[in-house]
PyMOL Python script that loads the backbone (N, CA, C, O; Angstrom):
from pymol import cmd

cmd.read_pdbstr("""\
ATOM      1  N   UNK A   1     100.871  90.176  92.945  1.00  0.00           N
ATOM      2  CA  UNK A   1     100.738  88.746  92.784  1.00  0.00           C
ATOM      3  C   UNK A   1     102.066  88.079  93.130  1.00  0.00           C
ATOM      4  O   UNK A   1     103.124  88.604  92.782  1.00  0.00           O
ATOM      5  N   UNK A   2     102.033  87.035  93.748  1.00  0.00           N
ATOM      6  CA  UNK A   2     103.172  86.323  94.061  1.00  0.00           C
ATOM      7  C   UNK A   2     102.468  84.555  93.995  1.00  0.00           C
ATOM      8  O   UNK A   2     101.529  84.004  94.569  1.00  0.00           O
ATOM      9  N   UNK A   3     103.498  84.109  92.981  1.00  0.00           N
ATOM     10  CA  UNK A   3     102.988  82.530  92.595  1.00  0.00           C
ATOM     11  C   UNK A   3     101.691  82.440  92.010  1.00  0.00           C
ATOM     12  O   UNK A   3     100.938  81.600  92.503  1.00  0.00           O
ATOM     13  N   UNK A   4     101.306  83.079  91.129  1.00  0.00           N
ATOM     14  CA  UNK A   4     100.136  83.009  90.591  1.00  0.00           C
ATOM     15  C   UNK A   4      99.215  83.551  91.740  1.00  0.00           C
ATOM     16  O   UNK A   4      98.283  82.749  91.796  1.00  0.00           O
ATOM     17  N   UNK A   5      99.042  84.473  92.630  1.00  0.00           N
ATOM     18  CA  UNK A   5      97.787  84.481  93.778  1.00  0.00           C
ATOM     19  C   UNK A   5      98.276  85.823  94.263  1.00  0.00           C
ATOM     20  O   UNK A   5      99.420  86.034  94.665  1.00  0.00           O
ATOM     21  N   UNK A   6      97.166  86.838  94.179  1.00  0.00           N
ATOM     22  CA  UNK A   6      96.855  87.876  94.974  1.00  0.00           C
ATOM     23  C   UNK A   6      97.433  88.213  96.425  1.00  0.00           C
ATOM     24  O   UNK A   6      97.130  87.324  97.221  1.00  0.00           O
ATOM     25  N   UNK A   7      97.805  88.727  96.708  1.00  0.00           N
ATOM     26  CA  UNK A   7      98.725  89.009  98.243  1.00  0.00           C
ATOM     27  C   UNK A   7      97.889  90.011  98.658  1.00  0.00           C
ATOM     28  O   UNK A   7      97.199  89.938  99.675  1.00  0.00           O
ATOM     29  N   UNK A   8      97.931  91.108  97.775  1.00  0.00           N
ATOM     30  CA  UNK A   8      97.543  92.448  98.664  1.00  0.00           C
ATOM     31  C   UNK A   8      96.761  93.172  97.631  1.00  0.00           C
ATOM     32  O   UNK A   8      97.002  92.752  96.499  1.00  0.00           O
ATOM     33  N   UNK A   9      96.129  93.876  97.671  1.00  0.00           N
ATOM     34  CA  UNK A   9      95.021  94.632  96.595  1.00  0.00           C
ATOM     35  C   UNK A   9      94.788  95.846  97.358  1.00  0.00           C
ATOM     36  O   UNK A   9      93.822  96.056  98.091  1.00  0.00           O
ATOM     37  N   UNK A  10      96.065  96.870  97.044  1.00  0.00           N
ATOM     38  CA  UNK A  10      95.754  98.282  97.480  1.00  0.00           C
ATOM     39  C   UNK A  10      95.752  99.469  96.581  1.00  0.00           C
ATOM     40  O   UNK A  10      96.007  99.198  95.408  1.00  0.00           O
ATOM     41  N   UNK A  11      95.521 100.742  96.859  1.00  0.00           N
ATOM     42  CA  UNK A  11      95.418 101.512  95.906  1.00  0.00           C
ATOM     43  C   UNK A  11      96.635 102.378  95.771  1.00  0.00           C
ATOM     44  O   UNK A  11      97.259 102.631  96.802  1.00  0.00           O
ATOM     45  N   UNK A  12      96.943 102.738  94.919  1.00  0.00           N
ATOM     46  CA  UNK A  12      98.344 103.324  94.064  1.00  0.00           C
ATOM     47  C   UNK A  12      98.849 104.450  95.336  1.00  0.00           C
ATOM     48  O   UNK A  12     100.023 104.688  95.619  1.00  0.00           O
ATOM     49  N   UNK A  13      97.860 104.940  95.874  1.00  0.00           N
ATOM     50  CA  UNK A  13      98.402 106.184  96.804  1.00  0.00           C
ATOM     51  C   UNK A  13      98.759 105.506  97.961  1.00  0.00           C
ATOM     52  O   UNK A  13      99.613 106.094  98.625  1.00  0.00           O
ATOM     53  N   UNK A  14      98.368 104.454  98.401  1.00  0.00           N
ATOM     54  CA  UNK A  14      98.476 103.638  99.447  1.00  0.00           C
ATOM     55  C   UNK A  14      99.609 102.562  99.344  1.00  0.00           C
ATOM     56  O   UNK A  14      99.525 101.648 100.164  1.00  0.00           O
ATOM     57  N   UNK A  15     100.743 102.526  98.390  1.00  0.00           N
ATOM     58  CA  UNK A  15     101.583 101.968  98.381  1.00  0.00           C
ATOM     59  C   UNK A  15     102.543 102.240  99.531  1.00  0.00           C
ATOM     60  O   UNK A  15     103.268 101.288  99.821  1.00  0.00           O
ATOM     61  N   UNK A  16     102.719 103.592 100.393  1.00  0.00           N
ATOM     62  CA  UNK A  16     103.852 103.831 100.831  1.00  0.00           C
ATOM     63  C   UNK A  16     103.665 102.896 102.694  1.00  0.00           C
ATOM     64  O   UNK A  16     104.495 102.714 103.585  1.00  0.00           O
ATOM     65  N   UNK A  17     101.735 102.413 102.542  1.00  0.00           N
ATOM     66  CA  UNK A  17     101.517 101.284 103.850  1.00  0.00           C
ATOM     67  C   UNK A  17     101.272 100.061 103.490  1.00  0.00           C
ATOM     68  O   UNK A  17     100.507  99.300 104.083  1.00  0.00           O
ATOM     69  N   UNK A  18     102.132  99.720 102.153  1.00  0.00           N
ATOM     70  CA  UNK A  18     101.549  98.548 102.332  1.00  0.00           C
ATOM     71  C   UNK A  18     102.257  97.596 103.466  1.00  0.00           C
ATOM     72  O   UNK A  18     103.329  97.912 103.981  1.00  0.00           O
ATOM     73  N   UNK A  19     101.554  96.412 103.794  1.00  0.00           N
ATOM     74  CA  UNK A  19     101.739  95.274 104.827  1.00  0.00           C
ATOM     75  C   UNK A  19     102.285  94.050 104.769  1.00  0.00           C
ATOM     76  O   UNK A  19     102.869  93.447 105.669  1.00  0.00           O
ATOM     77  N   UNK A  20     101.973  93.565 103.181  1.00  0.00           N
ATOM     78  CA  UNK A  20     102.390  92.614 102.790  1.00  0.00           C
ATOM     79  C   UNK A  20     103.759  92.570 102.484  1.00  0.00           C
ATOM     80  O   UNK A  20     104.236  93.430 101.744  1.00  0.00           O
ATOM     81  N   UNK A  21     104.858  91.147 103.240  1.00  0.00           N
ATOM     82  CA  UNK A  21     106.131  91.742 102.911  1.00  0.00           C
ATOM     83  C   UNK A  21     106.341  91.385 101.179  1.00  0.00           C
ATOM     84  O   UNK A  21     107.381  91.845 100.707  1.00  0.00           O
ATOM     85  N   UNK A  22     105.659  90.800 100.455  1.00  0.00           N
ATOM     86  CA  UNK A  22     106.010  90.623  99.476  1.00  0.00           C
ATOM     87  C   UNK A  22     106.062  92.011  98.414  1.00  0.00           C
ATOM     88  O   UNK A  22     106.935  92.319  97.603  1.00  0.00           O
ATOM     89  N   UNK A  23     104.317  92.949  98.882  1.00  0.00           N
ATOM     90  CA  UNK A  23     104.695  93.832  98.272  1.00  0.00           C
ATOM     91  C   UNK A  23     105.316  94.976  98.552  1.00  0.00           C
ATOM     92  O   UNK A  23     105.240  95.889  97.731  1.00  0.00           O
ATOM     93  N   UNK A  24     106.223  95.190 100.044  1.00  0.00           N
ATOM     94  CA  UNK A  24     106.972  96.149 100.545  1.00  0.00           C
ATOM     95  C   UNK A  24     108.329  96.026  99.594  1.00  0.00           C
ATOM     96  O   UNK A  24     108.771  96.995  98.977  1.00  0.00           O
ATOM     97  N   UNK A  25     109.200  94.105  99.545  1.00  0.00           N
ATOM     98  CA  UNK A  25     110.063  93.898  98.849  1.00  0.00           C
ATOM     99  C   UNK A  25     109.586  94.279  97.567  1.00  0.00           C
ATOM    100  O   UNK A  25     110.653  94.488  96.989  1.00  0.00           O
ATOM    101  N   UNK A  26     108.418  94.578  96.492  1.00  0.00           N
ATOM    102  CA  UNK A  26     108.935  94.951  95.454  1.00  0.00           C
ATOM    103  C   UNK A  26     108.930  96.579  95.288  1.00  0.00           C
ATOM    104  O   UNK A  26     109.576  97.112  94.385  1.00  0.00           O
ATOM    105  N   UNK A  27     108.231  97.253  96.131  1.00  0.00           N
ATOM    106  CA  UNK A  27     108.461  98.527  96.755  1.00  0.00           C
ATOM    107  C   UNK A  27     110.135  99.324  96.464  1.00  0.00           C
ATOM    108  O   UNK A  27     110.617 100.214  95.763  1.00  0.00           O
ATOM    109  N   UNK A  28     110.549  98.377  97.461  1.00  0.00           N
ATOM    110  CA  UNK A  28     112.124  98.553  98.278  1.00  0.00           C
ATOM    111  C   UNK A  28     113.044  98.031  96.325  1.00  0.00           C
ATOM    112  O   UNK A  28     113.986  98.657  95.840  1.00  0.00           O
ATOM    113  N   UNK A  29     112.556  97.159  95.862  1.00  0.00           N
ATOM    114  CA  UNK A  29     113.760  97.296  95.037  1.00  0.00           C
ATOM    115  C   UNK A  29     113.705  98.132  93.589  1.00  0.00           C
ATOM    116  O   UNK A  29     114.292  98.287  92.519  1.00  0.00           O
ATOM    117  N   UNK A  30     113.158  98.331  93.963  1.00  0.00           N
ATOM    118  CA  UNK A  30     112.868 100.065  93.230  1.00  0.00           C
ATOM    119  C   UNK A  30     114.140 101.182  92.928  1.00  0.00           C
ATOM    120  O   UNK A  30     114.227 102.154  93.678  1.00  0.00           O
ATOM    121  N   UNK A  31     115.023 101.028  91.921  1.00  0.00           N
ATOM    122  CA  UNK A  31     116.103 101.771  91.760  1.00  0.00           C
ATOM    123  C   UNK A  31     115.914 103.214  92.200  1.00  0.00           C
ATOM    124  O   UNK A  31     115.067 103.913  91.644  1.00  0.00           O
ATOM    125  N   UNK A  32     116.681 103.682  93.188  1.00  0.00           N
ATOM    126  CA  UNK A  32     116.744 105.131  93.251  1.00  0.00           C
ATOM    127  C   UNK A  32     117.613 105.969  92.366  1.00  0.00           C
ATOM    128  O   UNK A  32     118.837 106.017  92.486  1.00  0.00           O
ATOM    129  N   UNK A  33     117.056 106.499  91.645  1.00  0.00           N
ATOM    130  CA  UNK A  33     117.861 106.752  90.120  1.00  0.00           C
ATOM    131  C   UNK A  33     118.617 108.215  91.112  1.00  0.00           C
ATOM    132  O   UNK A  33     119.046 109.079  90.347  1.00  0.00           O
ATOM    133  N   UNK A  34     118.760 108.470  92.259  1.00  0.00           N
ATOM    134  CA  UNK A  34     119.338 109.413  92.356  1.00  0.00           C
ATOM    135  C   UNK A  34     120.695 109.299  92.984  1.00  0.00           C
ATOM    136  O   UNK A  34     121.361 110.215  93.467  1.00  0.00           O
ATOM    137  N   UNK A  35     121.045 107.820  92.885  1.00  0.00           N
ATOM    138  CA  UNK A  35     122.201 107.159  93.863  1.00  0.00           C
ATOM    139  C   UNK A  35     122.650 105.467  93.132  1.00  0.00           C
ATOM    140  O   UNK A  35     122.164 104.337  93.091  1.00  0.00           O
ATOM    141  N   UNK A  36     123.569 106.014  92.762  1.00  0.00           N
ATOM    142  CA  UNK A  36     123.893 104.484  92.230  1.00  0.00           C
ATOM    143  C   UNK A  36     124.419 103.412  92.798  1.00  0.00           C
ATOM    144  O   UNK A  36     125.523 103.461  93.339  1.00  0.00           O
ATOM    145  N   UNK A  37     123.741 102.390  92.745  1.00  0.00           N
ATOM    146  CA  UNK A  37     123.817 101.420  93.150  1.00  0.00           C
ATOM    147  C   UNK A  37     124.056 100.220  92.600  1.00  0.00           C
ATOM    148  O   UNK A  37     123.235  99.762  91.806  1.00  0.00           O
ATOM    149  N   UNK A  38     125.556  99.304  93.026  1.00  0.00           N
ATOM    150  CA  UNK A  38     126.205  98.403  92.178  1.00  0.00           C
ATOM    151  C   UNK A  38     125.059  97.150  92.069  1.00  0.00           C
ATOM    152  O   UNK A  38     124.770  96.645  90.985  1.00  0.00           O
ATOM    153  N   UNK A  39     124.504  96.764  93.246  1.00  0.00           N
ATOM    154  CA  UNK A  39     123.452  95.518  93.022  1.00  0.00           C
ATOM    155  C   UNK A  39     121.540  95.948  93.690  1.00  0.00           C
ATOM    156  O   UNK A  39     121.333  96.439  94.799  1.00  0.00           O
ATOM    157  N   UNK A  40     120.930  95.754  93.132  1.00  0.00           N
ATOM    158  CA  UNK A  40     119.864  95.869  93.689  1.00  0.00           C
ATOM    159  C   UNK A  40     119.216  94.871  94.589  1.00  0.00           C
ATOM    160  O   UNK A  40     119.580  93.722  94.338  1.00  0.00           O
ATOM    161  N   UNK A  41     118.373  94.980  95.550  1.00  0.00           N
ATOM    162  CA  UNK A  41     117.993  94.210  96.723  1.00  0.00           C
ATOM    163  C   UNK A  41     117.548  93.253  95.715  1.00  0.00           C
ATOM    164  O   UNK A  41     117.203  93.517  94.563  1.00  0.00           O
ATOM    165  N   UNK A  42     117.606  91.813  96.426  1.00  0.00           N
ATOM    166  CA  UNK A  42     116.639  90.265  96.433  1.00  0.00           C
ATOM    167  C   UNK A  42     115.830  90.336  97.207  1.00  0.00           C
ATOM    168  O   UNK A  42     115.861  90.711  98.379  1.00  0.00           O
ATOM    169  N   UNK A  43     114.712  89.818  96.318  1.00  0.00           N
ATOM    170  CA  UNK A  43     113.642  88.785  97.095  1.00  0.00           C
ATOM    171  C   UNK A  43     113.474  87.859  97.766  1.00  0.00           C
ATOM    172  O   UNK A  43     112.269  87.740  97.543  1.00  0.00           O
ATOM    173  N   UNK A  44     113.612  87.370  98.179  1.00  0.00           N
ATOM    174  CA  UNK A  44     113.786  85.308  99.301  1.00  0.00           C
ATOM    175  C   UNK A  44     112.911  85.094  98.566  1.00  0.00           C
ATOM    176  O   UNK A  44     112.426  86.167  98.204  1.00  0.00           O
ATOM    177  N   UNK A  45     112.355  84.142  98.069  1.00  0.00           N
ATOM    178  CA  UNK A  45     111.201  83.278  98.242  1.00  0.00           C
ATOM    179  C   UNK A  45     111.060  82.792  99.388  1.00  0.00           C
ATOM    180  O   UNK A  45     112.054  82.378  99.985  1.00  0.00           O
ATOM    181  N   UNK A  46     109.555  82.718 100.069  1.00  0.00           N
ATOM    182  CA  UNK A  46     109.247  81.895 100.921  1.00  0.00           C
ATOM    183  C   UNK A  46     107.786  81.726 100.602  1.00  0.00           C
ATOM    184  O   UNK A  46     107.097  82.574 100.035  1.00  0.00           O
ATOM    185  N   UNK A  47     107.363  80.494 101.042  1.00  0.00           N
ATOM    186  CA  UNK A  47     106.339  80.293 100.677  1.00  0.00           C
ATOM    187  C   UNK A  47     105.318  80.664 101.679  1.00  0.00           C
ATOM    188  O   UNK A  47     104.246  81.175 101.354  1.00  0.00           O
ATOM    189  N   UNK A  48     105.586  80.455 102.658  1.00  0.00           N
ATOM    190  CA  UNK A  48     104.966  81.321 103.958  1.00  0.00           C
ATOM    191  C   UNK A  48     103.893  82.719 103.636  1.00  0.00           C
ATOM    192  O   UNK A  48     102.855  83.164 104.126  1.00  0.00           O
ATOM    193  N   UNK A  49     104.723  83.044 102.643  1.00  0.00           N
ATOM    194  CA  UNK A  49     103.752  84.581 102.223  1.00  0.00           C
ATOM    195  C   UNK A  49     102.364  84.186 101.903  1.00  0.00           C
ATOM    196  O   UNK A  49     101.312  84.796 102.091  1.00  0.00           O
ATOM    197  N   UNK A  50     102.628  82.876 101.308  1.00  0.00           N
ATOM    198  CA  UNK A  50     101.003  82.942 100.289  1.00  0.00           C
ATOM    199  C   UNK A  50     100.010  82.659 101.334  1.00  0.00           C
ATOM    200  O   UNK A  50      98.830  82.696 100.985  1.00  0.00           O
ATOM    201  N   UNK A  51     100.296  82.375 102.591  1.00  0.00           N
ATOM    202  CA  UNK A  51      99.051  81.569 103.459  1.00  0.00           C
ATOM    203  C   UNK A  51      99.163  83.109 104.577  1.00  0.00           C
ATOM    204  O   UNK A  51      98.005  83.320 104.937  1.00  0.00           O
ATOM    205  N   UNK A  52      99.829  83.868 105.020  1.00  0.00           N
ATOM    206  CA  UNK A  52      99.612  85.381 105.617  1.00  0.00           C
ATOM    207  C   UNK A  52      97.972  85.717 104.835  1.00  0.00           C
ATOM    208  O   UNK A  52      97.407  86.794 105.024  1.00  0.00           O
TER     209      UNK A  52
END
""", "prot")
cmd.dss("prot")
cmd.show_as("cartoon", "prot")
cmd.util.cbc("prot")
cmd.orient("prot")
């Protein structure tokens, strides 16, 4: 969900295609607990996503 509204509706095994960049960015900022990292990635907002 992004802004109150559905983006993408895929299944748990199918995360590693998802399409939507909104849900790739929450994908990607996903701590890799095996490498530390001082800041974790941002999101942009754009509103552009909700009408894709």
């Amino acid at each position: 969900m992004y802004a109150g509204r559905v983006v993408e509706s895929i299944a748990a095994k199918d995360l590693d295609n998802a399409r939507h960049p909104y849900t790739q960015g929450l994908i990607n900022s996903l701590p890799d607990m095996q490498h530390r990292r001082p800041i974790l990635p941002v999101l942009q907002r754009q509103a552009s996503w909700l009408t894709d």
